[in-house]
C-alpha positions as CSV (number, residue, x, y, z in Angstrom):
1,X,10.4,-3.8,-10.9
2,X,12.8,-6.0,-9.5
3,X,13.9,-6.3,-6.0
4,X,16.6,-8.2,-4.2
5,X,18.4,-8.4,-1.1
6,X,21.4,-10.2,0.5
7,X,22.4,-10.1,4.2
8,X,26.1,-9.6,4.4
9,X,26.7,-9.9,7.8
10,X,25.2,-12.5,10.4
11,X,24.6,-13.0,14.0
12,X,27.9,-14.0,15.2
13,X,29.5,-10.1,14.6
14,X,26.5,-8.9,16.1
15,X,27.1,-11.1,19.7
16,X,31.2,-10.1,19.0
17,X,29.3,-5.9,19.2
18,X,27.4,-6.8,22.1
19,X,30.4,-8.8,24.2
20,X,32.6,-5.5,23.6
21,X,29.8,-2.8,24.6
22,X,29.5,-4.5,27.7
23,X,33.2,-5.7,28.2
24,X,32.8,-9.6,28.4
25,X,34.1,-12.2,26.0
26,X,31.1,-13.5,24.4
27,X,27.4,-12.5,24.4
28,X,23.9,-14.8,24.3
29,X,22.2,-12.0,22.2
30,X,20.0,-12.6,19.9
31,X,19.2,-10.6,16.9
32,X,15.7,-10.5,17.9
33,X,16.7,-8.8,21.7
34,X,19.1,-6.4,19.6
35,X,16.3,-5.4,17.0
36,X,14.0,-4.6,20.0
37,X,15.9,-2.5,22.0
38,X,17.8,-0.8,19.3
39,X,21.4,-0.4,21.0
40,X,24.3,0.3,19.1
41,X,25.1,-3.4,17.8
42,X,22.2,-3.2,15.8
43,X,24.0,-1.4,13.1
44,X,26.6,-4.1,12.8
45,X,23.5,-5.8,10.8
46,X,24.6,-5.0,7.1
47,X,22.2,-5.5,4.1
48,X,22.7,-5.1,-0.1
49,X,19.6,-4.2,-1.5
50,X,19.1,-4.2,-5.3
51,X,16.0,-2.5,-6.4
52,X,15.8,-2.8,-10.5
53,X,13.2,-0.4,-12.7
54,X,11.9,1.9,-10.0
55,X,10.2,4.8,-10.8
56,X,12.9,7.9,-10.4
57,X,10.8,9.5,-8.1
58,X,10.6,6.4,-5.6
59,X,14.3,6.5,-5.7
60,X,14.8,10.4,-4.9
61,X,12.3,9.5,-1.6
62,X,14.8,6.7,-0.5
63,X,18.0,8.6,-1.0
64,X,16.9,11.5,1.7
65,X,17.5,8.6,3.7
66,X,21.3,9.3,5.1
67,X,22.8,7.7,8.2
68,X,23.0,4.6,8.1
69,X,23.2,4.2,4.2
70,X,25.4,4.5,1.3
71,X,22.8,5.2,-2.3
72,X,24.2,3.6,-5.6
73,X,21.8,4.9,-8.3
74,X,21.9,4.9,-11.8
75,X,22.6,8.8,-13.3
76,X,19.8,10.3,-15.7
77,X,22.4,12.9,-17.1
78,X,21.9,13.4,-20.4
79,X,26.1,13.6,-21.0
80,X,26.1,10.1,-19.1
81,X,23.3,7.5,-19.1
82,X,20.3,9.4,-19.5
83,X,19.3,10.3,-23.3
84,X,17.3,13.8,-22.1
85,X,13.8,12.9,-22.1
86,X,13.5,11.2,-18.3
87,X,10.5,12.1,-16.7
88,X,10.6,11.5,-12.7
89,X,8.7,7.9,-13.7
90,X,11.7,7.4,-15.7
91,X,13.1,3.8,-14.6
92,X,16.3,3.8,-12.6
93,X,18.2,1.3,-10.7
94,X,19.1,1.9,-7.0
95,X,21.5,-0.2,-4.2
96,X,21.8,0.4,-0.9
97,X,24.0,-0.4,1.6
98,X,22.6,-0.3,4.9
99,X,22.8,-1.2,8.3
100,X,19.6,-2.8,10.3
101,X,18.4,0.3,12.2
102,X,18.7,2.8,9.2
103,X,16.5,0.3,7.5
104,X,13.8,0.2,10.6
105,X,14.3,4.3,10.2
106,X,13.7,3.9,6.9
107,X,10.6,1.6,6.9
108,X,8.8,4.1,9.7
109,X,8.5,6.7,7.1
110,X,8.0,4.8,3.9
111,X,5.3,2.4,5.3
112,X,3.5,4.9,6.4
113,X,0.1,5.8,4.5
114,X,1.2,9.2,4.0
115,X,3.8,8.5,1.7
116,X,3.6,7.7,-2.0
117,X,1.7,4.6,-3.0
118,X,4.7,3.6,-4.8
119,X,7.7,4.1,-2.5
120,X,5.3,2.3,-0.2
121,X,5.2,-0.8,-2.6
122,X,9.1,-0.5,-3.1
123,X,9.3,-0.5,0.4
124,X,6.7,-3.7,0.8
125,X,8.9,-5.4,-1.7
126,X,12.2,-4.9,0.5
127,X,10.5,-5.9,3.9
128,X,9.2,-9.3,1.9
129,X,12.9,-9.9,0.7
130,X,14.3,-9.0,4.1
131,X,11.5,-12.1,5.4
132,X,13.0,-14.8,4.0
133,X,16.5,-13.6,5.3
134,X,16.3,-12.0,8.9
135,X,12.6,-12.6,10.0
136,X,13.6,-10.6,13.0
137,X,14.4,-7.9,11.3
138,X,11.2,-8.4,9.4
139,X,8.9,-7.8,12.2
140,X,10.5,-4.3,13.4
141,X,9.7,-3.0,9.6
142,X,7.1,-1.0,10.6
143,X,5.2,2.1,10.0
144,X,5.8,5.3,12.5
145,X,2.1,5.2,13.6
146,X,2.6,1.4,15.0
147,X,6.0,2.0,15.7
148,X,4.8,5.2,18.1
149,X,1.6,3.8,19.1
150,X,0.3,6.6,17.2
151,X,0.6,9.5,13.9
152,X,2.9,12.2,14.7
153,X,2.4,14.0,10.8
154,X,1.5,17.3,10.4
155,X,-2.0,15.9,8.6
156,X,-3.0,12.2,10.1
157,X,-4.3,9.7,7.7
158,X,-6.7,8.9,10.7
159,X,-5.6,4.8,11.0
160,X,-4.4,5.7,14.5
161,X,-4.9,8.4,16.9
162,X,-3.2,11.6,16.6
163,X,-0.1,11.3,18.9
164,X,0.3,14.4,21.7
């Protein structure tokens, strides 16, 4: 499994977002202000994300994902790509393109312990990539449970208290 990604925009169209929402010139905002609070320049964030040999079953978990995101994955069909015999551990190769708060969506669900050890790991693997790029970002790649302050699934993996 191989896993790459590549920021494609930067802070500067983020700040131009922000000085247009609030009808100024030029904004001080910093990514990590914009990360916190969510608001709609946020999504002005865009990442590629390469993910090379992941099981096909990872990649059917990631492309439920939808707003936010466009999925580029590799067809199984047997009249295509695929010779027939795929199994859902079949390797496949998946892009995304995605914005910065369908990522931190995306990370609340697939950190968490409920989900598949190995969409977990895939997801691991992103959030290290996305380090070295937009530590920011980075640090708001976080399950529900800590994202919440607590598990809102239907059965708790009992790491944090059962939210109301």
């Amino acid at each position: 499994m191989t896993i790459a990604v590549q920021k494609l925009t930067d802070e500067s169209l983020m700040r131009k977002a922000c000085a247009v929402t609030n009808g100024k010139t030029s904004s001080k905002t910093t990514l990590e202000q914009i990360y916190k609070c969510e608001h709609s320049p946020i999504r002005s964030q865009i990442f590629w994300v390469e993910m090379y040999d992941i099981p096909s079953f990872v990649s059917v978990h990631l492309v439920r994902h939808k707003v936010g995101v466009e999925h580029f994955v590799k067809s199984l069909r047997d009249d295509r790509c695929g010779e027939g015999n795929e199994t859902r551990n079949s390797p496949v190769n998946h892009c995304m393109l995605i914005n910065a708060q369908a990522l931190i969506n995306m990370a609340r669900k697939r950190l968490c312990t409920k989900s598949h050890k190995e969409t977990r790991k895939v997801m691991r693997e992103i959030k290290m990539a996305i380090r070295n790029i937009d530590f920011a970002l980075f640090e708001r790649l976080v399950p529900d449970c800590e994202y919440r302050n607590g598990c809102y699934e239907m059965k708790s993996c009992g790491e944090y208290p059962e939210g109301a």
